[in-house]
N, C-alpha and C positions, 0 to 999 in steps of 0.2 A: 644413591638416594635411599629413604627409610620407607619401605612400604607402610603404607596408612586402611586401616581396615576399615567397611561399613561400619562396624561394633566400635569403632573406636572414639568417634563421634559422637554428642548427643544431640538431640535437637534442641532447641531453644537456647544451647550453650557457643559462647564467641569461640572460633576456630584456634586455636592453639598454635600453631605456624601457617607457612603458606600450602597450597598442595598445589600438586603440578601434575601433569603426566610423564607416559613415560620418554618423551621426549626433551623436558624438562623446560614446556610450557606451564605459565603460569593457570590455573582451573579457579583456582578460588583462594583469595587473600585473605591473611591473618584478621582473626576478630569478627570477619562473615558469621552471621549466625543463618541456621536451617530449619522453619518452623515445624518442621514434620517429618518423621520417619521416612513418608514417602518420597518429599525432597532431596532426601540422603541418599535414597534405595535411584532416583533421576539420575544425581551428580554420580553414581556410578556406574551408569548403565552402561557406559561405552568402557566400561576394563577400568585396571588398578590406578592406584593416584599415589602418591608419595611426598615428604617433605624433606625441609634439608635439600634445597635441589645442590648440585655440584658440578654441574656442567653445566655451560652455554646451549640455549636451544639450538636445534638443528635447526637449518634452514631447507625451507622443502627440496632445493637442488641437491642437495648433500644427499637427500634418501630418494630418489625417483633411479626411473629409468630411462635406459638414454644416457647413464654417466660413461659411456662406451657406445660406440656407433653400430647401435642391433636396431632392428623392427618391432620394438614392444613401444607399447604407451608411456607416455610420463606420467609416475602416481607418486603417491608419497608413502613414507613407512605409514602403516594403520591403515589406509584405504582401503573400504568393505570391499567385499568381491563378492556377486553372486555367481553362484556355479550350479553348472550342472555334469552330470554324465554321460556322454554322447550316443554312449553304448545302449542305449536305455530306448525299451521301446515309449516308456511314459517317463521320461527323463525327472528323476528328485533333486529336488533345489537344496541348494547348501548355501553355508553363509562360511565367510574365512576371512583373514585380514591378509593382504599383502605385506610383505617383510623389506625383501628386496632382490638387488640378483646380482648374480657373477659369473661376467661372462655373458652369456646367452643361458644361463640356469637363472630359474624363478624358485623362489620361498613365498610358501606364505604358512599360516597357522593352521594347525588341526580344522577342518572343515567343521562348521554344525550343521545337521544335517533340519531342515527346515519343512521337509515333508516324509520324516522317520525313514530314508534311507539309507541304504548300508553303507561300511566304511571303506574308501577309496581303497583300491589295490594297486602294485605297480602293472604299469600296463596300460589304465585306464585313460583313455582320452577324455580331456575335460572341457565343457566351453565357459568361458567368465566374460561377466559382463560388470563393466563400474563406470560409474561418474564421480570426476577428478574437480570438480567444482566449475569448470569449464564446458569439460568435453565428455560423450559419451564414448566408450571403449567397450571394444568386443574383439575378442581373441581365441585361440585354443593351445591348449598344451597337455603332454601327456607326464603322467604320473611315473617317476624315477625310482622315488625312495620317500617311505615316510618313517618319521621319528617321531617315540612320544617320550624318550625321556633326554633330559633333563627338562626340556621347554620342547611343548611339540611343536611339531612344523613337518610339511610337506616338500619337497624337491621335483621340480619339475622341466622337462625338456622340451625340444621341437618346439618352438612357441609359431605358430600358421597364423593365417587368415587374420591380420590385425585389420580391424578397420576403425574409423575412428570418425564422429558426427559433433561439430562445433555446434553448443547450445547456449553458449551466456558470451555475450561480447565481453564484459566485465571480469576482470580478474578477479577470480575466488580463491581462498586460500579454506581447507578444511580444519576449524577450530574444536577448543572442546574448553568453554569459557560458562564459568556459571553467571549470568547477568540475572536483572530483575525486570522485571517490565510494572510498569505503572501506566494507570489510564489519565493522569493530568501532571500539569508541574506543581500542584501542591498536594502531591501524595507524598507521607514519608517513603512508603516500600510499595512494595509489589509481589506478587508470587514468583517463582524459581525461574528462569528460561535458561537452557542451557543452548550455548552458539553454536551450531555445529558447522557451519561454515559464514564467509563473512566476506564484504567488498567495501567498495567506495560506495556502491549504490543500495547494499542491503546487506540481508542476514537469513539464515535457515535457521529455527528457532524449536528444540522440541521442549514441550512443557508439560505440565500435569493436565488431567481434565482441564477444559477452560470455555466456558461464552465467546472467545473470540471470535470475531466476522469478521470476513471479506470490508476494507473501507472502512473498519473502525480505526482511530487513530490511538498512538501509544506513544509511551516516553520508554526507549531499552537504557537503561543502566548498567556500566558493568567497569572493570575496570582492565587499563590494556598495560600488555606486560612489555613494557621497550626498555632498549640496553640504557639510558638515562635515570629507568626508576619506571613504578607504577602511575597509571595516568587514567583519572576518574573521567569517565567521559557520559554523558545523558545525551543521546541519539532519538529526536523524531522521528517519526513513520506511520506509514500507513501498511497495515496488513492485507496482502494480496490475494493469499488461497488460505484455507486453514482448514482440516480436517477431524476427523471425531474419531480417531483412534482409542487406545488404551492412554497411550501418550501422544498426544497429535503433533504434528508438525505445523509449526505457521513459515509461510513465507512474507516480510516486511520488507519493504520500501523505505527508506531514509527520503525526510523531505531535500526537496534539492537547495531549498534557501538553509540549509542546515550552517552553524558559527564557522568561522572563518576555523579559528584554532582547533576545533572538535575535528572536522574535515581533515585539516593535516593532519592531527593524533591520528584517524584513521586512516588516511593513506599509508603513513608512516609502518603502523602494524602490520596492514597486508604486505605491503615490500618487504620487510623485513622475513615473514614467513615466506613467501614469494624466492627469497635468495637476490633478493634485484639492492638492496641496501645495505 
């Protein structure tokens, strides 16, 4: 695939090919247009995007863990990891993405350090903590070997203390989907939402500043990437929590009277990320 850069884009201007990430899901289709620089600076918050996809998307079974009978979690490649240092008497929080593993060894990405602390050493015991769209995970592993060139990434051993706490009945899958949200069905557009994960019954939504409340009702737009072709889908909901961050997070509820055919499209997509189709 052809890396695609912030600068590469303009706003107001129709998208030139599809962009995907690096797994070679679809983010945002050909002719999308982006009214704002800040839009653009959103759609790449979560890492690089590319066109010319060239492979079939993974499915989430292909990159977790668990493809070998160890004791670690099932994640998917990309899954945030917060971490800390155990060693620490006031432990700094870091941020990393899970890669994958081999064996009973964990990868993940060069750590960012989230409360300006120092750089992992071999040695150091780590504790991480993530949500797989399901389940909460908690674990430790120590620090093997790290690498910063060609692509950094971290190697890590002894993976302990897995414990793991079921929070969403619903199968989530972790997306990275630029949608639209609209407040009626005769709006043409709406401002930016990007999917960050997604079910049969909802979606985790982060967007720019926004007025949205608790119980206000929306229209999410977006379109889903299945092996048959792109499939334009307009999802009702009601927003359930939403926050006033820099970029807030909403969480949406799908009405449950929602079209027969929109419903499968969306079934259809989680399984297919899911590994289950």
């Amino acid at each position: 695939m052809v890396p695609v850069g912030l600068h590469d884009i303009e706003p107001c201007t129709p998208l030139p090919w599809h962009l995907f990430d690096g797994d070679g899901h679809l983010v945002a289709e050909r002719d999308r247009q982006f009214g704002s620089e800040e839009e653009l600076a959103l759609l790449w918050r979560d890492g690089p995007l590319f066109r010319d996809r060239l492979h079939t998307p993974a499915s989430a079974s292909s990159h977790a863990f668990g493809t070998r009978q160890t004791a670690v979690p099932a994640l998917k490649s990309g899954t945030v990891l917060q971490a800390r240092r155990r060693d620490l008497a006031a432990a700094d929080v870091y941020r990393c993405r899970f890669i994958g593993t081999l064996d009973d060894t964990l990868f993940v990405s060069l750590p960012q350090a989230m409360t300006g602390g120092a750089a992992w050493q071999v040695g150091d015991p780590i504790s991480f903590r993530t949500f797989s769209g399901k389940d909460i995970y908690a674990f430790t592993a120590t620090v093997s070997q790290t690498c910063s060139a060609p692509t950094g990434f971290v190697v890590l051993n002894r993976l302990s203390a897995v414990a793991r706490q079921p929070l969403r009945s619903a199968q989530r899958v972790q997306t990275r989907i630029a949608a639209t949200i609209r407040y009626s069905a005769d709006a043409a557009s709406g401002p930016l939402a990007m999917v960050n994960d997604l079910s049969a019954t909802g979606a985790l939504l982060r967007v720019l500043q926004t007025d949205l409340r608790p119980r206000q009702e929306v229209i999410l737009g977006m379109v889903l990437d299945l092996p048959e072709g792109h499939e334009d889908v307009s999802l009702s909901g009601t927003i359930v929590t939403a926050n006033q961050s820099e970029h807030p997070l909403l969480a949406l509820a799908f009405d449950r009277n929602m079209d027969v055919k929109q419903r499968a499209l969306l079934h259809r997509c989680v399984a297919i990320r899911l590994g289950d189709a």
